[in-house]
FIKOLZA-1660 file (N, C-alpha, C; in steps of 0.1 Angstrom, whole numbers, plus 5000, padded with zeros to 4 digits):
% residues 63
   i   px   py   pz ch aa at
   1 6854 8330 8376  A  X  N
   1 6839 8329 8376  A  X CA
   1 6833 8342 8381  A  X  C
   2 6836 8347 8390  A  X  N
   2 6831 8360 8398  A  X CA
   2 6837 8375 8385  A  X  C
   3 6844 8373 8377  A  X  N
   3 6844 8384 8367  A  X CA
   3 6832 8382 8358  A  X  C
   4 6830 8369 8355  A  X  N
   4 6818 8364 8346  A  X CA
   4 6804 8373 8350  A  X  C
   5 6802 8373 8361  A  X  N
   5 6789 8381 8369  A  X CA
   5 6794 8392 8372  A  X  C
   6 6807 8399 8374  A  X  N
   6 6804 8410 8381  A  X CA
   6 6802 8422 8368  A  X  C
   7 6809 8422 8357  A  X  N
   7 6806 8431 8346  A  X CA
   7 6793 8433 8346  A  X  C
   8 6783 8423 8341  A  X  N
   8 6770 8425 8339  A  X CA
   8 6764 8431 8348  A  X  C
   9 6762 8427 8363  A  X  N
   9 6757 8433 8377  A  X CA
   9 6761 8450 8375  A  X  C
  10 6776 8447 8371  A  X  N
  10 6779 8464 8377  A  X CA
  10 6773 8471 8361  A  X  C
  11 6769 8466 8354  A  X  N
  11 6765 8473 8341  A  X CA
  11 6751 8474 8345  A  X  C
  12 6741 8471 8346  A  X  N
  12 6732 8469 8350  A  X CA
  12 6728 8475 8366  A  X  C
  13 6735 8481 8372  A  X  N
  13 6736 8488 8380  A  X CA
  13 6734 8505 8377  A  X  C
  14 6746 8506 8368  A  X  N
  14 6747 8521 8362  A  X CA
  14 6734 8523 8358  A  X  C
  15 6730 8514 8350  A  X  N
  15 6717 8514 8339  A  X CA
  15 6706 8520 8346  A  X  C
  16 6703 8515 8356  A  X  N
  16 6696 8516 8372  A  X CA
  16 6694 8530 8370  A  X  C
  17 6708 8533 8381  A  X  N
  17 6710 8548 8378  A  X CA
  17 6709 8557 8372  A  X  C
  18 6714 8554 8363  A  X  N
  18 6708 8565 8347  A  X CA
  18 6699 8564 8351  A  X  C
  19 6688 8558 8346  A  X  N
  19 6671 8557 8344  A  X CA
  19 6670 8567 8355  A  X  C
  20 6673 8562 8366  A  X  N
  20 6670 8573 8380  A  X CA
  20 6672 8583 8382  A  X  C
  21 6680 8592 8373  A  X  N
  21 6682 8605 8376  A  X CA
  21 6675 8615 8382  A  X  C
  22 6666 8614 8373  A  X  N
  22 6652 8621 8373  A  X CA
  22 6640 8619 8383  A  X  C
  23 6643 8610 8392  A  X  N
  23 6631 8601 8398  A  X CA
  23 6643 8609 8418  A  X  C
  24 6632 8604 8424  A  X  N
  24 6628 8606 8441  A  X CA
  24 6648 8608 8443  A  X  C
  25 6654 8593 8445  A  X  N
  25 6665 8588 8451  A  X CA
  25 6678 8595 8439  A  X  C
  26 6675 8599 8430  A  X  N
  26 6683 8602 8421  A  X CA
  26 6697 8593 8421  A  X  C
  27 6702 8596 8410  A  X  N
  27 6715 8585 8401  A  X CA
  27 6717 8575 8418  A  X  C
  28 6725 8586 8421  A  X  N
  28 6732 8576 8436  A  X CA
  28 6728 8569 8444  A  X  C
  29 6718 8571 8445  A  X  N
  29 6704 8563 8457  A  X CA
  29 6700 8549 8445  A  X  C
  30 6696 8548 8433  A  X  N
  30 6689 8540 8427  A  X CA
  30 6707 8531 8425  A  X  C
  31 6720 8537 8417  A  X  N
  31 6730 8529 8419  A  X CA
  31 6735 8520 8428  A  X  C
  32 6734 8527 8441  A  X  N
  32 6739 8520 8457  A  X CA
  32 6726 8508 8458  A  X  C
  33 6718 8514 8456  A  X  N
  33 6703 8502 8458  A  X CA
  33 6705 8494 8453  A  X  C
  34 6708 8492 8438  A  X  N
  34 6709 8483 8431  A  X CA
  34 6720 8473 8430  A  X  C
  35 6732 8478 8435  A  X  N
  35 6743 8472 8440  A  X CA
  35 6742 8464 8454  A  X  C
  36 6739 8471 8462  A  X  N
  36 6737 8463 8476  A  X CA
  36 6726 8450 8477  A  X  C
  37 6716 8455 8470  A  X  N
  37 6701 8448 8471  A  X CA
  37 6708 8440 8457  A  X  C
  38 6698 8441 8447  A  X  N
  38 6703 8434 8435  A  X CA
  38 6695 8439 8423  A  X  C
  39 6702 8439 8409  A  X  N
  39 6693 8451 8402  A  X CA
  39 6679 8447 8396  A  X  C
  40 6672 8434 8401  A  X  N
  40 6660 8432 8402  A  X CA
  40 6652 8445 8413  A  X  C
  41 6656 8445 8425  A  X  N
  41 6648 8455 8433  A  X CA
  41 6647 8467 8432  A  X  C
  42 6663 8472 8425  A  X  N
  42 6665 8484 8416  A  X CA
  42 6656 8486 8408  A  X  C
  43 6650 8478 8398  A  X  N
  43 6645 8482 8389  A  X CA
  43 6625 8482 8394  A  X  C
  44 6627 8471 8404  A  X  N
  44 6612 8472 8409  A  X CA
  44 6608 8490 8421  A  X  C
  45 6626 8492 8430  A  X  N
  45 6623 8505 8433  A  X CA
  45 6623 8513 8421  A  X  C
  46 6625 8515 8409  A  X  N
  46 6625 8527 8400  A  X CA
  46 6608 8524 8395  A  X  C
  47 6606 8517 8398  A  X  N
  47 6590 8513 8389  A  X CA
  47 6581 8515 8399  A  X  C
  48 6583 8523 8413  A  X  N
  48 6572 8525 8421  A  X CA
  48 6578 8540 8425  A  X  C
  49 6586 8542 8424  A  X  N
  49 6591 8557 8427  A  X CA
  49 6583 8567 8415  A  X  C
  50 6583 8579 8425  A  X  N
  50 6575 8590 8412  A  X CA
  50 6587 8596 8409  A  X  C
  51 6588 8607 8400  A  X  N
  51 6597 8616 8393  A  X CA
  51 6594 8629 8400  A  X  C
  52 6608 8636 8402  A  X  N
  52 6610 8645 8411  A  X CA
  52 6605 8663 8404  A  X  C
  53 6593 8663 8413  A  X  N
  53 6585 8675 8409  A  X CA
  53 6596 8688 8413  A  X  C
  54 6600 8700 8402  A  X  N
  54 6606 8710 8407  A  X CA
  54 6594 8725 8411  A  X  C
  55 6600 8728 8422  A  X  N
  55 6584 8739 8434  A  X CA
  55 6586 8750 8425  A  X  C
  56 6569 8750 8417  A  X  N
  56 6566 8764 8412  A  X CA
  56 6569 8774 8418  A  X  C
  57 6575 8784 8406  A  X  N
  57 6575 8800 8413  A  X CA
  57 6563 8804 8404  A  X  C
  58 6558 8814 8419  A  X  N
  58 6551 8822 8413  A  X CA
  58 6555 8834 8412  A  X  C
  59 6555 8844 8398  A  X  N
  59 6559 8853 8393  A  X CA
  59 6555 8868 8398  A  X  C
  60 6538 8866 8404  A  X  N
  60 6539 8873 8414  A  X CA
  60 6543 8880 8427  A  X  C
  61 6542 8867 8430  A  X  N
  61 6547 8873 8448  A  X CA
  61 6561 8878 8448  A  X  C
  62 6568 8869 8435  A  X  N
  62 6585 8873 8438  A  X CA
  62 6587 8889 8432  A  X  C
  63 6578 8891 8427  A  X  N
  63 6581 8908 8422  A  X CA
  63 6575 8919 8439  A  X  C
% end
């Protein structure tokens, strides 16, 4: 019985993750969350989390 649920859980986990790459907690943070917690909360933390801004350079100052 517990093989019956765990494929899907752990498939739906990854899924998590993926989506999350790009976001605050990236892959590993959104996978562990969603394993520990359950991938309902995963998917409710990926849907309030923002996407991770990379810090302008400015082309002046660095010359």
């Amino acid at each position: 019985m517990l093989v019956n649920y765990s494929l899907p859980y752990m498939g739906a986990a990854l899924l998590i993750g993926l989506l999350g790459i790009n976001r605050t907690m990236g892959f590993w943070g959104y996978f562990f969350g969603s394993l520990v917690l359950t991938p309902v909360v995963g998917v409710l933390l990926l849907l309030v989390s923002g996407s991770r801004t990379k810090p302008k350079i400015d082309d002046k100052k660095s010359r």
